[in-house]
N, C-alpha and C positions, 0 to 999 in steps of 0.2 A: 413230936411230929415225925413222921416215918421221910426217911432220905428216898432221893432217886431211886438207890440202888436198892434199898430195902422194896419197893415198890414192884421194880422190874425183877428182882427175885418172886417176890410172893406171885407176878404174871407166870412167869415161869411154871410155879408149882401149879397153878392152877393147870397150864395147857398141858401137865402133865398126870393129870388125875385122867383117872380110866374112862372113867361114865360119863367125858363132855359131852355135853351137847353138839351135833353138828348142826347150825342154825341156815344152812342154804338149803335141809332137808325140810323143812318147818316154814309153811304157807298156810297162814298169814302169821308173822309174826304180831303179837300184840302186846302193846307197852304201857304198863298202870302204872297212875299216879295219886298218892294215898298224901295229905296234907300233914297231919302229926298236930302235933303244938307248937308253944314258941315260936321261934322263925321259922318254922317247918312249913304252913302256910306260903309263906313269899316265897321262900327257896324254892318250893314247890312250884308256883305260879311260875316264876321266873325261870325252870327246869321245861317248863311246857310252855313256854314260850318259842325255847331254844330249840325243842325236839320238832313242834311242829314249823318252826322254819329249815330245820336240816332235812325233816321228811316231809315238806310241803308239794314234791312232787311224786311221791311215792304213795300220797294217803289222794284218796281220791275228791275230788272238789265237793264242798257241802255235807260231806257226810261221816268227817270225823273221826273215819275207820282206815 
């Protein structure tokens, strides 16, 4: 299992590759969720659980988007 530090390094590399994305440029952001197998299903459900209560006020009422 990769340490804190191993972590916030590989952040690091990332924020410092050329061709990031800048994601405040990009309207509407949209986020998929793809099942797998195994536990992938439940992780999955339970990943979409999470996301539509952190963007429960960002996603517009009834419509899932």
């Amino acid at each position: 299992m990769a340490t804190v530090k191993e972590q916030l390094e590989r952040v690091e590399a990332l924020k410092a590759q050329p061709n990031r994305l800048n994601f405040s440029t990009i309207s509407p952001i949209k986020i998929g969720m793809i099942g797998g197998h195994g536990t992938g299903p439940t992780i999955t459900q339970e990943s979409q659980t999470v996301i539509d209560y952190i963007l429960r006020d960002q996603v517009a009422p009834g419509t899932g988007q």
